[in-house]
C-alpha positions in Angstrom: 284.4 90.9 54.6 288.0 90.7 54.0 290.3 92.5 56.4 291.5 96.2 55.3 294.8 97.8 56.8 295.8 100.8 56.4 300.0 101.2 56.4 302.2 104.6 56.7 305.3 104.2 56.0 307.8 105.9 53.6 310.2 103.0 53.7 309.4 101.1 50.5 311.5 98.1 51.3 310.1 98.0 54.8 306.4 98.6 52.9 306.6 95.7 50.9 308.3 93.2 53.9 305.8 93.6 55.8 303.2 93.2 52.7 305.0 89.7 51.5 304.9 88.5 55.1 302.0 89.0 56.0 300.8 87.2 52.7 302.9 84.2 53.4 301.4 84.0 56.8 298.3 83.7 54.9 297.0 87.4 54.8 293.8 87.6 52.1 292.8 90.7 52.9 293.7 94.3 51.8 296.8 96.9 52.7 296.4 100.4 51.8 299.6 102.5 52.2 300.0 105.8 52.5 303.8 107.3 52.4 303.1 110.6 54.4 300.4 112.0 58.0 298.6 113.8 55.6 298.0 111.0 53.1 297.1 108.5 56.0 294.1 110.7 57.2 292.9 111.3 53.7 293.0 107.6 53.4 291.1 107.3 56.5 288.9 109.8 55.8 287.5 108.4 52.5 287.3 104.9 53.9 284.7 106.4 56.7 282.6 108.2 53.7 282.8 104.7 51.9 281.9 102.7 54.9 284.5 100.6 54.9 286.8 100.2 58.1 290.1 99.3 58.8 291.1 96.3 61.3 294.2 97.7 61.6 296.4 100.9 61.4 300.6 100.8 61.3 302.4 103.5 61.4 306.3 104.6 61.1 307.0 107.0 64.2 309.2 109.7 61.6 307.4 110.1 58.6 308.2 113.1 56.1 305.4 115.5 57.5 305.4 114.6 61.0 305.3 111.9 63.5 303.7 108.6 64.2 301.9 110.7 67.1 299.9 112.5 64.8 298.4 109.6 63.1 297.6 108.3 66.5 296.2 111.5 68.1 294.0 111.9 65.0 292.8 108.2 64.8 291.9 108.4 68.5 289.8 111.3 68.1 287.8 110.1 65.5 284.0 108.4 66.4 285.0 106.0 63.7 288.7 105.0 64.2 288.6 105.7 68.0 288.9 101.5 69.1 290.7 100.1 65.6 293.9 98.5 67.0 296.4 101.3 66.0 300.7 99.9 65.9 303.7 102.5 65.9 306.2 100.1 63.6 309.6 102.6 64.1 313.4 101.7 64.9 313.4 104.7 66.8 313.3 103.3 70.8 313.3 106.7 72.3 311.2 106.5 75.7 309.9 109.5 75.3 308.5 108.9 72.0 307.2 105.5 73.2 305.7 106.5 76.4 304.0 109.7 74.3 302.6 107.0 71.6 301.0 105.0 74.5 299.5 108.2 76.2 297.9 109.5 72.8 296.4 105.9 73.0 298.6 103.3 70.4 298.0 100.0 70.9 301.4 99.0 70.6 304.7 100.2 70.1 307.1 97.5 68.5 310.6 98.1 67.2 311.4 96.8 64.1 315.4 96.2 64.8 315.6 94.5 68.4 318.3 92.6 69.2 318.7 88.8 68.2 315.7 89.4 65.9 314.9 89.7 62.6 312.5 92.5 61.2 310.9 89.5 59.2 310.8 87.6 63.0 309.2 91.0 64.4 306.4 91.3 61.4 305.7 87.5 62.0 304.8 88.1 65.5 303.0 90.9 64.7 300.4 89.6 62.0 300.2 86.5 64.6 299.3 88.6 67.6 297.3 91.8 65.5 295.7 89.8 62.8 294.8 86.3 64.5 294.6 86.3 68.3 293.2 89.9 69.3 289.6 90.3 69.1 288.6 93.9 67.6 286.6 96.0 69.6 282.6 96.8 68.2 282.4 99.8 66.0 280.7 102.7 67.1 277.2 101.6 65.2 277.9 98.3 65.6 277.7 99.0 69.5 274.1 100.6 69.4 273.1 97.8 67.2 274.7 95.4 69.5 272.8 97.0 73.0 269.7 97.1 71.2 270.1 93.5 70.3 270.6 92.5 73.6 267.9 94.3 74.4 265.5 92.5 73.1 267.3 89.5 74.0 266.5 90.9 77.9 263.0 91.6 77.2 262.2 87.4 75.4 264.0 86.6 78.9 261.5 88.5 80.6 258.3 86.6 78.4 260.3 83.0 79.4 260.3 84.1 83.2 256.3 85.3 83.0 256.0 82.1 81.4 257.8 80.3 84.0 255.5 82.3 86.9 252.0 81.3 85.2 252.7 77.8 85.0 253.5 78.0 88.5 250.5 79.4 89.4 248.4 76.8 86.9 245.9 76.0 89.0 244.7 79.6 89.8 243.3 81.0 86.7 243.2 84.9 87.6 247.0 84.1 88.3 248.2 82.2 85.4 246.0 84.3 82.7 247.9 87.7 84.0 251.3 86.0 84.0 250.5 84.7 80.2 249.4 88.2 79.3 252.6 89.9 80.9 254.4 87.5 78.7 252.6 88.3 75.5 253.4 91.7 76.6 257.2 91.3 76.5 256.7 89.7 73.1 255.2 92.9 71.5 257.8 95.3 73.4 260.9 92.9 71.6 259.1 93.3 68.2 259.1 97.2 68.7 262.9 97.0 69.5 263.2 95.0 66.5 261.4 98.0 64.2 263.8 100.3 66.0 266.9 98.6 65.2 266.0 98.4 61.3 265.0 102.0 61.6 268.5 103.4 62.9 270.9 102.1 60.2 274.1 103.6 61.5 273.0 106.2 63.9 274.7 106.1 66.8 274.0 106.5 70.3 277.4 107.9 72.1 279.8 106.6 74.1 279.0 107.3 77.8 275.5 106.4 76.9 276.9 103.5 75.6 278.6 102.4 78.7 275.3 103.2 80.8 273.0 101.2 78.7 275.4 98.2 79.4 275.4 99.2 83.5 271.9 98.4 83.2 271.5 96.1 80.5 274.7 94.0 83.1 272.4 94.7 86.2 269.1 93.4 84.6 270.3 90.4 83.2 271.5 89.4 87.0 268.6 89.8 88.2 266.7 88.0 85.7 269.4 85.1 86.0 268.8 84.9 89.7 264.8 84.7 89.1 265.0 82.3 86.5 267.8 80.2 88.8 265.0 80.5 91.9 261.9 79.2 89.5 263.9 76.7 88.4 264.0 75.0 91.9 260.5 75.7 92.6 260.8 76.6 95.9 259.7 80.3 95.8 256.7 81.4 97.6 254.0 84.0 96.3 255.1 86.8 97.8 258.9 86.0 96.9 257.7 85.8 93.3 256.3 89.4 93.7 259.1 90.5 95.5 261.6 89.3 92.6 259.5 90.8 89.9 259.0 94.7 91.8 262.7 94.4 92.6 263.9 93.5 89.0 261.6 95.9 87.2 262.6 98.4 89.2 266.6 98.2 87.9 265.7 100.8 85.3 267.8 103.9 85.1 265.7 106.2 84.3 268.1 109.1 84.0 269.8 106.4 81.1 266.6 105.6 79.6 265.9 109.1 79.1 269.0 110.1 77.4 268.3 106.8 75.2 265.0 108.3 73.9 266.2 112.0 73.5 268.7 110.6 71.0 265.9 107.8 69.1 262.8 109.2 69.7 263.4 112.0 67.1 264.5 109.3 64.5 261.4 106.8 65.2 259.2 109.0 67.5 256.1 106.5 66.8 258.1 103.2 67.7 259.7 104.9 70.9 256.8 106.1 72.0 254.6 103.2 71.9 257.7 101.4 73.6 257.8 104.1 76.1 253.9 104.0 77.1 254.0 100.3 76.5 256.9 99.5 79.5 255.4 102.3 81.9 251.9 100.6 81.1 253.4 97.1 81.9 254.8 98.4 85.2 252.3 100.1 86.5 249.7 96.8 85.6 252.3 94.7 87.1 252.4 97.0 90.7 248.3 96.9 90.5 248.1 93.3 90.4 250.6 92.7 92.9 249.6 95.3 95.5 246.0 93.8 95.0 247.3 89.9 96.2 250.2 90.6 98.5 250.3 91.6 102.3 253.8 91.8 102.8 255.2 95.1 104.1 258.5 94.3 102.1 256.3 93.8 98.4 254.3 96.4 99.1 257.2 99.1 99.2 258.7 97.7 96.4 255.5 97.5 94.5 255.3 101.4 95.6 258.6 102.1 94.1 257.8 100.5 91.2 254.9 102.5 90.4 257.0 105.9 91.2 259.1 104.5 87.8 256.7 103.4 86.2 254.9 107.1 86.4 258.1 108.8 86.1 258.7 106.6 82.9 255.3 108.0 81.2 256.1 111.4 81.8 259.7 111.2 79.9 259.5 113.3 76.6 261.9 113.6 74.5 264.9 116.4 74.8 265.6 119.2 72.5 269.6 118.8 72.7 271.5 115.5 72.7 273.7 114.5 70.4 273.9 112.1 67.9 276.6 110.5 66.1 275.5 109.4 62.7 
């Protein structure tokens, strides 16, 4: 899609500078400009009903219904506009105004008249920087669709590693057929994430939820990287395979995964449901089999913390008040 910026400024001949610059400097996208506050938020506010969304937001600090500041306090609290890149343009240097700008949460503050430069010079660098090297943040619904993507990504990981642990075990056949079943397993919980994620469209999981699905989703994956790193050199013994496995499904947050289903489980209550019974069910199978073949003091306390989450796991419902963005 091509890029979309959104421009307020009163200053025509500034307006169109920056427009012809930018165009020179090979700019195919779209500007929309905006002369006053009040005309920027409409703007804004009709682009989020249209689902479109900016890549960028300028701004002129002294506009002729307020300040830059405004724009920038309003675009900072909104779900949607909250992490587009957001530029106070101004030949107004005041630290006071800068320093406020970068409080309410601009991006940058760039004066248009500096010394020894040209405003075309100062544009230039700006398009360069803002429009070619920085790398825009996810959207809010693009981040929900992007943890649930990884996800299932986590979960195929999983089914490789179980894999991995039955071909090990390929001349014991009790062994290897659990193994190949616990990675069957991990194939049907990915293609319930995969119905989720077509189910939720654009609703939106917030953003300290966010943040704690990637703590976990971050912690799991290094765990899984340092299992798949020790299978690789064949050296592990049973009981280290068990201990690796306990340990590992026992990373899950369960005060995270709760708050995850309060917000979905009311949009795809079948789907999360299943994928909640399923994962406690894999657990607790998982802590049966290796309680039953390991004699380790170490395995079997882990194994008995694993079955604690597991149970804990089944018995999450789903809660009457959570908030979701949509």
């Amino acid at each position: 899609m091509p890029p979309l910026i959104l421009h307020v400024e009163d200053d025509l001949m500034l307006r169109s500078l920056v427009s012809l610059t930018f165009q020179n400097l090979g700019f195919r996208g779209k500007t929309v400009f905006a002369t006053t506050i009040g005309q920027g938020e409409r703007q804004l506010d009709k682009a989020a009903q249209e689902g479109r969304r900016f890549d960028l937001i300028i701004s002129d600090m002294h506009l002729p219904d307020g300040k830059g500041l405004d724009l920038v306090r309003y675009v900072r609290a909104s779900p949607m506009w909250r992490t587009t890149p957001t530029l106070i343009l101004s030949g107004d240097a005041n630290p006071q105004l800068v320093g406020r700008a970068y409080a309410l949460g601009a991006n940058a503050y760039i004066d248009k008249a500096p010394p020894n430069r040209s405003v075309c010079d100062v544009v230039s660098t700006l398009y360069r920087h803002w429009l070619t090297d920085v790398v825009p943040a996810l959207g809010l619904a693009e981040r929900s669709q992007a943890a649930l993507s990884r996800a299932m990504k986590i979960r195929l990981r999983y089914a490789e590693s179980y894999l991995r642990i039955a071909k090990a075990f390929e001349n014991e056949p009790d062994e290897t057929a659990f193994w190949l079943s616990r990675a069957l397993g991990e194939s049907n919980l990915t293609n319930l994430l995969a119905f989720v994620q077509n189910q939720l469209e654009d609703h939106e999981l917030d953003d300290p939820l966010i943040n704690d699905i990637a703590r976990m989703q971050d912690a799991t994956e290094a765990g899984l990287a340092d299992l798949e790193y020790a299978l690789a050199t064949g050296t592990l013994t049973r009981d280290e395979i068990y201990l690796k496995i306990a340990t590992l499904l026992g990373l899950a947050d369960l005060d995270t995964v709760a708050r995850a289903l309060a917000v979905l489980m009311p949009i795809v209550p079948t789907a999360l449901q299943a994928f909640r019974d399923f994962l406690a069910a894999a657990m607790t199978e998982v802590t049966t089999w290796i309680e039953s073949r390991t004699s380790s003091p170490d395995v079997k306390q882990c194994a008995a913390h694993l079955r604690l989450v597991a149970s804990q796991l089944a018995k999450i419902e789903s809660l009457p008040v959570t908030r979701c963005v949509t």
